[in-house]
C-alpha positions in Angstrom: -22.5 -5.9 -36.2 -21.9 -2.8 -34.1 -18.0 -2.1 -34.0 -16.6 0.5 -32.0 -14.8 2.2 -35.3 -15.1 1.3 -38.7 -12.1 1.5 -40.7 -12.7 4.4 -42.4 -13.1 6.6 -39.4 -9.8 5.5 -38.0 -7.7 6.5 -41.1 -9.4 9.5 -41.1 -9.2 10.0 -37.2 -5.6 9.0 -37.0 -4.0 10.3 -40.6 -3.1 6.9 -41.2 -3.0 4.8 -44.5 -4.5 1.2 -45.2 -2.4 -1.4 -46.4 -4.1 -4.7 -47.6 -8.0 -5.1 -47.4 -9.1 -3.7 -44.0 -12.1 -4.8 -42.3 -15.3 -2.8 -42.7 -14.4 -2.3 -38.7 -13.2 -3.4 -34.8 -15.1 -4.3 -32.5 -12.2 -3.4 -29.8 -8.3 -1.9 -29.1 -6.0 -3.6 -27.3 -2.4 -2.7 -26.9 -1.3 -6.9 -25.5 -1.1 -9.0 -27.9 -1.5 -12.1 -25.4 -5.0 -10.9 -24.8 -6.3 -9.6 -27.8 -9.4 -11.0 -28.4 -10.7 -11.9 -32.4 -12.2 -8.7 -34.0 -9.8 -6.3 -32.1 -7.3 -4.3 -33.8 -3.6 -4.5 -32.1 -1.7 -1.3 -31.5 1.9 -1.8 -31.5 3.1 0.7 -29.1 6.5 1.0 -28.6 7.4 1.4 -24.6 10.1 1.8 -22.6 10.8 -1.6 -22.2 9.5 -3.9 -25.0 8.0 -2.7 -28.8 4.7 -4.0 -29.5 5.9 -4.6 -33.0 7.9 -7.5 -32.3 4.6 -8.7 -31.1 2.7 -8.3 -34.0 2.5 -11.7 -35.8 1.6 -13.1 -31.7 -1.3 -10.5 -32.0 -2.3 -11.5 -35.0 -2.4 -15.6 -34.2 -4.7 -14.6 -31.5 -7.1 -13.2 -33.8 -5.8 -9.5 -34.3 -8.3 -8.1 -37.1 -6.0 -5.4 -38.3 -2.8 -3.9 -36.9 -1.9 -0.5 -36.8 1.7 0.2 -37.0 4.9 2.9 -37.2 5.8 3.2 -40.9 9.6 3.1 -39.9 8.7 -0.6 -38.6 6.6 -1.3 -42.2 9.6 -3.2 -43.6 10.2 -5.2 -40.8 6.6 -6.7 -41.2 6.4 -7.7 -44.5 5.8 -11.3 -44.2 2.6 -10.7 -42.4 -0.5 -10.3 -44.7 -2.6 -8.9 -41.7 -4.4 -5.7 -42.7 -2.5 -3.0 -41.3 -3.3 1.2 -40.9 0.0 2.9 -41.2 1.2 5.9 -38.6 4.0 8.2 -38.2 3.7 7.0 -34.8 1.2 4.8 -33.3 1.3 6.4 -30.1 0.4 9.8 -31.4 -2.0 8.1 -33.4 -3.8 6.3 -30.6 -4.1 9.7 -28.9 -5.6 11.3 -32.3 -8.0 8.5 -32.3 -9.1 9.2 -28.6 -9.4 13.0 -28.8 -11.8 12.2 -32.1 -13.8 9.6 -29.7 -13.6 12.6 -27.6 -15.4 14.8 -30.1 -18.6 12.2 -30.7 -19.9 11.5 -28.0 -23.1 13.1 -26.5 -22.3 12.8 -22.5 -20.2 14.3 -19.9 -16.3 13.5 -19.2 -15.3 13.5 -16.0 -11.4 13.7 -15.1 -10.0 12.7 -11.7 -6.5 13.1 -10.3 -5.2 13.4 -6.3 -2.6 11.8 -4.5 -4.7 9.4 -2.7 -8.4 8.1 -3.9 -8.0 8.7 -7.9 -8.6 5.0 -8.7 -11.5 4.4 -5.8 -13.2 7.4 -6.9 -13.1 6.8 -10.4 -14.4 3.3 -9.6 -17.1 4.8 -6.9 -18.4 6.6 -10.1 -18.8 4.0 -12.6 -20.8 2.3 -10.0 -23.5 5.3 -8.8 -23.4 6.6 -12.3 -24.8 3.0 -13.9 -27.9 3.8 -12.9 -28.2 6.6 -14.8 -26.8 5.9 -18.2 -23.9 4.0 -20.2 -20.2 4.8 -18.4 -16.9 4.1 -19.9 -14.2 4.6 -17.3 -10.5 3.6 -17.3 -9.8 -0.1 -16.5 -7.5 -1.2 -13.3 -5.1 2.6 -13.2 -4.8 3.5 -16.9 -4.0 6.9 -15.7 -0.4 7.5 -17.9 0.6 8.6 -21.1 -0.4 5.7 -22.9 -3.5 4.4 -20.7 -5.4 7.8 -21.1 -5.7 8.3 -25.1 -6.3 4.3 -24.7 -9.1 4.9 -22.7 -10.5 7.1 -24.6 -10.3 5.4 -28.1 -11.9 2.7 -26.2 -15.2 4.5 -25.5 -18.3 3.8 -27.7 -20.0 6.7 -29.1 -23.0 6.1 -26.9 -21.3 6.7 -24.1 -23.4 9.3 -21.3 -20.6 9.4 -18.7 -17.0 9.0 -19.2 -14.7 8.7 -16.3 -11.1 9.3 -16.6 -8.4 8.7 -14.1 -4.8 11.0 -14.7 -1.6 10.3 -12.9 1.3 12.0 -12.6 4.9 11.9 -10.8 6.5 15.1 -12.5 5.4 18.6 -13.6 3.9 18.8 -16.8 2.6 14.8 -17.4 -1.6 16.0 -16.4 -1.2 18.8 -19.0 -1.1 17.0 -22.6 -3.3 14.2 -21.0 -6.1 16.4 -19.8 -6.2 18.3 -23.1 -6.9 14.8 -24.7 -9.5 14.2 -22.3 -11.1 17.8 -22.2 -13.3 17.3 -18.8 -16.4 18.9 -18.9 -16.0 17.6 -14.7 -12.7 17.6 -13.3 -11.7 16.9 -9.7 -9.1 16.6 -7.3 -9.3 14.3 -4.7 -6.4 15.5 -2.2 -3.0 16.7 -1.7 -0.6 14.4 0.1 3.2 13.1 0.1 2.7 10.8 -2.9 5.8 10.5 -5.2 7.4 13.2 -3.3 10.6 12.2 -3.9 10.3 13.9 -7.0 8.8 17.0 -5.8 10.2 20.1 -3.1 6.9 20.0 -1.6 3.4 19.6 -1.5 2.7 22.9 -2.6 4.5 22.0 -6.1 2.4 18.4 -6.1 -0.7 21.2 -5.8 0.3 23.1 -8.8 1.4 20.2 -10.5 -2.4 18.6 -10.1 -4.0 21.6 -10.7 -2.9 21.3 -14.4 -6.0 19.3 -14.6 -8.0 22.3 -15.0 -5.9 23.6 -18.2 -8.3 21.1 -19.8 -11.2 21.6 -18.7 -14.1 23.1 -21.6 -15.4 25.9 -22.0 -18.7 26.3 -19.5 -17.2 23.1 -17.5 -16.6 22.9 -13.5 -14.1 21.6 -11.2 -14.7 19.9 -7.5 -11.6 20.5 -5.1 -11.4 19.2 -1.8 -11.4 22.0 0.4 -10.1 20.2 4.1 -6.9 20.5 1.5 -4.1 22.7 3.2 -3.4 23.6 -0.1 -6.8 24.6 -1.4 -5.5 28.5 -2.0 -3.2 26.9 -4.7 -5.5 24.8 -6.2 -8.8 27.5 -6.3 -6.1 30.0 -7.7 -5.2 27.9 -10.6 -8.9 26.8 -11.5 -9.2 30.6 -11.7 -6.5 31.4 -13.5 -7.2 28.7 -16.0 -10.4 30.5 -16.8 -13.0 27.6 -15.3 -16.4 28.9 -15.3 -17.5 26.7 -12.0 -15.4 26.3 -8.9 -17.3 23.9 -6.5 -15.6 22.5 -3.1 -16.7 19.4 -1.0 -15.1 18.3 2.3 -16.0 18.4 5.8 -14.7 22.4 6.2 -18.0 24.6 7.2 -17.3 26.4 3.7 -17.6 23.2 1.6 -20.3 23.4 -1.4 -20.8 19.5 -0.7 -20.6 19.4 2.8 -19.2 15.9 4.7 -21.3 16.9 8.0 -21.3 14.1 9.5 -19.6 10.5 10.1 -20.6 7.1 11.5 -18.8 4.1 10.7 -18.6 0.4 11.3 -15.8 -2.3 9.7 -18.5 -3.1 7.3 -19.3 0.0 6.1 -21.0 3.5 7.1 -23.3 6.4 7.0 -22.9 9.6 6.4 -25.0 13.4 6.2 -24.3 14.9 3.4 -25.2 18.7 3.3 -25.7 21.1 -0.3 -27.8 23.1 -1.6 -29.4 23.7 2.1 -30.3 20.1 2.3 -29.1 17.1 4.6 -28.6 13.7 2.8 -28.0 10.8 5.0 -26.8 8.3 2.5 -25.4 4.6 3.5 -21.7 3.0 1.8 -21.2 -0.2 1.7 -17.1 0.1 2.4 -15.7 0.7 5.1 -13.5 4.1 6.3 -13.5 7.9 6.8 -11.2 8.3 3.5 -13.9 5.9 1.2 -17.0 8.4 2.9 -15.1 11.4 1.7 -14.3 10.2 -1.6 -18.3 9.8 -1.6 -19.0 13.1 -0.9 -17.4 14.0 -3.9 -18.8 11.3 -6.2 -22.2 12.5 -5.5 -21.0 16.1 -6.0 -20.1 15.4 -9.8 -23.2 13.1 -9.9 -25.0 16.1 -9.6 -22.8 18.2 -11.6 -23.2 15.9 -14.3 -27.0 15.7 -14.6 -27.0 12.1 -13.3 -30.1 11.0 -11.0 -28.4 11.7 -7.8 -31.0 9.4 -5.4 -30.4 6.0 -7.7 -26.4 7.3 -7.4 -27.3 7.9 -3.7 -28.7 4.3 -3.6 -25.8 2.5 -5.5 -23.4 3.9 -2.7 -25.0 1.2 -0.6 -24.0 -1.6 -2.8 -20.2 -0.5 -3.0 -17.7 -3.2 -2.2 -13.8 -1.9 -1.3 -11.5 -3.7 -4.7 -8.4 -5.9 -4.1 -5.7 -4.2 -3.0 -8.1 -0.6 -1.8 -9.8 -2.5 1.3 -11.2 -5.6 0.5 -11.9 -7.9 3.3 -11.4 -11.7 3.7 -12.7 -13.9 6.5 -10.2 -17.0 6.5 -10.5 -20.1 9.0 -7.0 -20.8 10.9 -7.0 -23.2 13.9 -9.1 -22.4 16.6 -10.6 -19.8 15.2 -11.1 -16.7 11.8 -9.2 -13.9 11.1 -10.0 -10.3 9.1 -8.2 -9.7 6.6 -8.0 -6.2 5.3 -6.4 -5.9 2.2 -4.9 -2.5 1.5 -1.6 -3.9 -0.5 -2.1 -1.9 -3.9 -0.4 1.3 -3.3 0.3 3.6 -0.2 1.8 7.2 0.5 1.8 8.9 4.2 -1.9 10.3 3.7 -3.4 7.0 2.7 -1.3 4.8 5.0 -2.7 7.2 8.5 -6.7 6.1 6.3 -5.7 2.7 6.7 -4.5 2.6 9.7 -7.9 4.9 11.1 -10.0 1.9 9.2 -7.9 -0.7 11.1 -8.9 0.9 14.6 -11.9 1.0 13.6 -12.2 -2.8 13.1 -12.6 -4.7 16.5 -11.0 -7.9 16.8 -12.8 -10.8 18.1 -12.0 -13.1 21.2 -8.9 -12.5 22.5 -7.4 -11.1 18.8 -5.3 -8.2 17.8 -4.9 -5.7 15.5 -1.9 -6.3 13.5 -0.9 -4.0 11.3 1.5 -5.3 8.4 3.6 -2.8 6.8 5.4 -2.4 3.8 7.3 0.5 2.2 5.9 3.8 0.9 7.9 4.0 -2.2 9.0 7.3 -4.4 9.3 9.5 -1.2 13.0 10.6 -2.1 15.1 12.0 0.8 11.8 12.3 3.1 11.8 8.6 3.2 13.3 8.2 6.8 11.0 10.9 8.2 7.9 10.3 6.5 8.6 6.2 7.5 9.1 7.1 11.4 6.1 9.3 11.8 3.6 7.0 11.0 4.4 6.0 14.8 1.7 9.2 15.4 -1.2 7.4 13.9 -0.8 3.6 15.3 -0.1 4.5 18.9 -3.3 6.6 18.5 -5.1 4.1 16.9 -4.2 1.8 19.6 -2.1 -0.7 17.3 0.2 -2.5 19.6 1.0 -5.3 17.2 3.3 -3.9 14.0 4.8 -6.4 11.7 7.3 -4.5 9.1 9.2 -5.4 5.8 11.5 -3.6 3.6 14.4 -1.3 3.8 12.8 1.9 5.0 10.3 0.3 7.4 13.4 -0.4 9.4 13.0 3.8 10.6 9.6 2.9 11.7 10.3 0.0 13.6 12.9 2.4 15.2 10.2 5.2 16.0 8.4 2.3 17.4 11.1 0.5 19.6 10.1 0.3 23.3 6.0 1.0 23.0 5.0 -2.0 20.5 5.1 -5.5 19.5 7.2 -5.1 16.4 8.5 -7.8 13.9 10.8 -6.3 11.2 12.4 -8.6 8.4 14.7 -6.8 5.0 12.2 -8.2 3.1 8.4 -9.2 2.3 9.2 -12.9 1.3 11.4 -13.3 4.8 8.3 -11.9 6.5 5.7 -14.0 4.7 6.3 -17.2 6.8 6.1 -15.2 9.8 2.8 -13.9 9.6 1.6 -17.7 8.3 2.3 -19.1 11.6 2.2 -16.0 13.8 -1.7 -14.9 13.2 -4.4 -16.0 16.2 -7.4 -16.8 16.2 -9.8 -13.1 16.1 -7.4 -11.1 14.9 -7.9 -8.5 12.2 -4.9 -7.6 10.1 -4.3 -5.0 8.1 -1.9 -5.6 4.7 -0.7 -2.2 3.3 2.6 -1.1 1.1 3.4 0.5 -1.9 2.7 -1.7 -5.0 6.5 -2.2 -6.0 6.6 -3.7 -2.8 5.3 -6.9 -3.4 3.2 -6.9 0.5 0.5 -8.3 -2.3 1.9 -11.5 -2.2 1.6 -11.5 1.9 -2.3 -11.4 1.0 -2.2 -13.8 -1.4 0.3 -16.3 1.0 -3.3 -16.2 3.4 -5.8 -16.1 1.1 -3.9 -19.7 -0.2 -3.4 -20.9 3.3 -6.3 -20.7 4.7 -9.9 -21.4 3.7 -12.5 -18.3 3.2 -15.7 -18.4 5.3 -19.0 -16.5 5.0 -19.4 -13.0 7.0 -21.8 -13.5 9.9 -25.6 -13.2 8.1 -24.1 -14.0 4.5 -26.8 -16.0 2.4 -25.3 -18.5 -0.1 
C-alpha cells in the first residue's frame, strides 16, 4: 500500500508521541470528522467555533485510522482505544507536518494571492499544469491559517507542481503562511477593494499582499500584474525582500507576458499572448476579459516553472468557469430558455465591474434582457455606501437596463440607479428569490453575483430547481 505518511515520519515531522499501536501509516488527513474516509488520520483542530476533539470518537466510527490530538485534551479521551500521536498543539503540528511535506518533494511550489482571481487562477493551473506532471493544489479556497499547512500535509511526495492559494483580510496573516509554503513561484493576481473595510486603502492591501514574497526561496521568482495602479509597491517589496526574479504580465506595453490582444464571445475567447519576442494566440474555453488575464499569467508561471507550455497552452481550451466563478446554465421556462450566469461565490468592486463586462458581453436571445442580479459586496467597512453606488458607472456602460437588487447596502445602488433603470430592490435575497422565479422571460441572460455571506447562491440554486437544464446549441450527448 502507498500511504501518504507512515507513522514514523509524522512523529518525527510533527514532535509528537504515539500512544497505542499506530498504523504502519495514512493513506490521507482530514480535519471533518463527518467525512473522513477509513485509512485517514483525523486532526482535531480546535477553531473558533467548535473543537475537533469533541469530534473525535465521530471520526473514529467513520473509520478514522489514528487521531492526532492536544495533550491538554489526552484525559478527556481516554475511553477511546484509537491510536492516537500526541501534540502540544495540533495546529502547530499540522503546520510542522506541511513544511516537512514541503521539504520532500522534487517539484515547484507555486503561491497565489490577489484580491480578485486567487481561486480561478489556482484552479486555471491545476488544469494546464496536468499535462505536464502530478499537481497538488488547495481544494475549494483553503487559503487561511488552517487550510494552507493542510494543504500542504496533504501533498504526496511525488508531487511536480504544487499550487497554493493564500488569503488574507489583515496585515501580517500571508507572512507565517507563505513561509510554510516557501514558493519557488509566487504571484499576485491584482489589487482591488476586497475586505477594505479593514484596510485605509489600497495601497496598504498592496503591501499587505506583497508579504507573499517574504517567502519566496532563494533563486525563486514572482509574477505581478503590472496594469496594477499599485505595481510601484508591489515591485519595491519583491525587491526589498531580496527575490532574485521579478517578472510582470498584463496588457501594459512594459509587461514581460504581454495580454496584446482580446477577442471574446459568451462561450469563451481568444487571446495573443506576446513574451520572449513571440505572439501566442491561444483559445479559453471560459468566458471574460478578467478569466483571459488570469490566463496570461497562468501560462507565465507555466513557463517559469519548466512545465510544457504548448500542452498548458492546449488545456486553456478545455477550461470550464466553476460554480459560483461563471458557470453557465441553459434552463427551459415557458415559451422559451434563459442564461444563467452564475457568479454568486464572492464579489468585491473589481470583480463585480468583470462580471458585469462578461454580462454585456452575453447577447440575449429573442426579445430577452440582460438582468443583472445583485447582491452585497461584503467586508467594505465605511466605503460601503460609495463603493455600492458607483457600480451605476459600469451597468449603464454595459448597457444593463434591467437591475434586480437584495440586501442592505444594494439599497445605495438602487439609489444611484433611480430614474435611468428597471430596478427591483427587496432587504433581503429570500424576499427577492420569488421575484426573479416568476419575473425571468423567455431569452434573457441573467447574471447572479454577491458576496458569499450573502446567500445570492441560493437565487441560483431556486432556478437551477425550477427549471429544467437543456443542452447548449451543438452539444453532443
Amino acid at each position: 500500500m502507498t500511504y501518504l505518511w507512515t507513522c514514523d515520519d509524522m512523529i518525527k515531522a510533527m514532535h509528537g508521541r504515539p500512544v497505542g499501536v499506530l498504523p504502519a501509516g495514512i493513506t490521507g488527513i482530514s480535519i471533518d470528522s463527518r467525512t473522513i474516509a477509513p485509512g485517514e488520520a483525523f486532526f482535531a483542530i480546535k477553531g473558533d467555533r467548535v473543537d475537533g476533539h469533541n469530534f473525535a470518537s465521530i471520526a473514529v466510527a467513520n473509520g478514522a485510522a489514528m487521531l492526532v490530538v492536544s495533550e491538554a485534551k489526552l484525559p478527556a479521551l481516554g475511553r477511546l482505544t484509537v491510536p492516537m500521536i500526541v501534540v502540544d498543539d495540533v495546529l502547530a503540528a499540522l503546520g510542522r507536518l506541511g513544511m516537512a511535506a514541503r521539504d520532500r518533494i522534487p517539484g515547484k511550489v507555486i503561491a497565489v494571492t490577489g484580491s480578485v482571481g486567487k481561486t480561478t487562477t489556482k484552479e486555471m493551473l491545476r488544469h494546464v499544469l496536468a499535462p505536464s506532471g502530478q499537481v497538488h493544489a488547495s481544494v475549494a479556497s483553503f487559503n487561511n491559517h488552517w487550510g494552507v499547512p493542510l494543504t500542504l500535509a496533504r501533498m504526496p511526495r511525488d508531487t511536480d507542481y504544487g499550487i497554493f492559494e493564500i488569503g488574507m483580510n489583515h496585515f501580517d496573516e500571508i507572512r507565517p503562511l507563505v513561509k510554510l509554503v516557501r514558493p519557488d513561484i509566487a504571484v499576485i493576481t491584482n489589487i482591488g477593494a476586497a475586505h477594505l473595510g479593514n484596510f485605509s486603502s489600497l495601497e496598504d492591501i498592496a503591501v499587505a499582499k506583497s508579504e507573499i514574497f517574504e517567502g519566496v526561496v532563494p533563486g525563486g521568482a514572482v509574477l505581478i500584474n503590472r496594469d496594477s495602479a499599485q505595481f510601484d509597491i508591489m515591485d519595491r517589496a519583491a525587491h526589498a525582500a531580496g527575490v532574485a526574479h521579478v517578472y510582470t504580465f498584463g496588457a501594459n506595453a512594459r509587461a514581460d507576458f504581454r495580454l496584446a490582444e482580446f477577442d471574446g464571445s459568451p462561450s469563451g475567447s481568444t487571446v495573443w499572448l506576446q513574451a520572449g519576442g513571440a505572439t501566442h494566440e491561444v483559445s479559453i474555453g471560459a468566458p471574460g476579459r478578467h478569466i483571459a488575464e488570469n490566463a496570461v499569467a497562468v501560462l507565465a508561471v507555466a513557463e517559469l516553472a519548466g512545465a510544457d507550455v504548448e500542452r498548458a497552452k492546449g488545456a486553456l481550451a478545455t477550461l470550464k468557469p466553476e460554480k459560483g466563478r461563471g458557470a453557465q446554465h441553459r434552463l427551459a421556462i415557458p415559451g422559451g430558455v434563459i442564461t444563467l450566469i452564475d457568479e454568486s461565490y464572492n464579489a468585491n468592486p473589481s470583480s463585480m465591474r468583470a462580471a458585469i463586462a462578461l454580462l454585456a458581453g452575453t447577447a440575449p436571445s429573442g426579445e430577452g434582457r440582460r438582468v443583472a442580479v445583485l447582491g452585497d459586496m461584503l467586508e467594505m467597512g465605511e466605503f460601503s455606501p460609495e463603493l455600492h453606488a458607483e457600480l451605476a458607472e459600469p451597468l449603464r456602460e454595459g448597457g444593463i437596463h434591467t437591475v434586480w437588487l437584495a440586501g442592505p447596502d444594494m439599497a445605495y445602488l438602487a439609489e444611484a440607479l433611480s430614474g435611468t433603470t428597471e430596478i427591483e430592490y427587496r432587504k433581503t435575497v429570500d424576499d427577492l428569490i420569488p421575484f426573479v422565479l416568476t419575473s425571468v422571460r423567455p431569452g434573457d441572460v441573467l447574471m447572479v453575483k454577491s458576496s458569499k455571506g450573502t446567500g445570492c447562491g441560493r437565487i441560483v440554486d431556486a432556478l437551477i430547481q425550477q427549471y429544467p437544464a437543456v443542452p447548449s446549441p451543438g452539444a453532443t450527448a
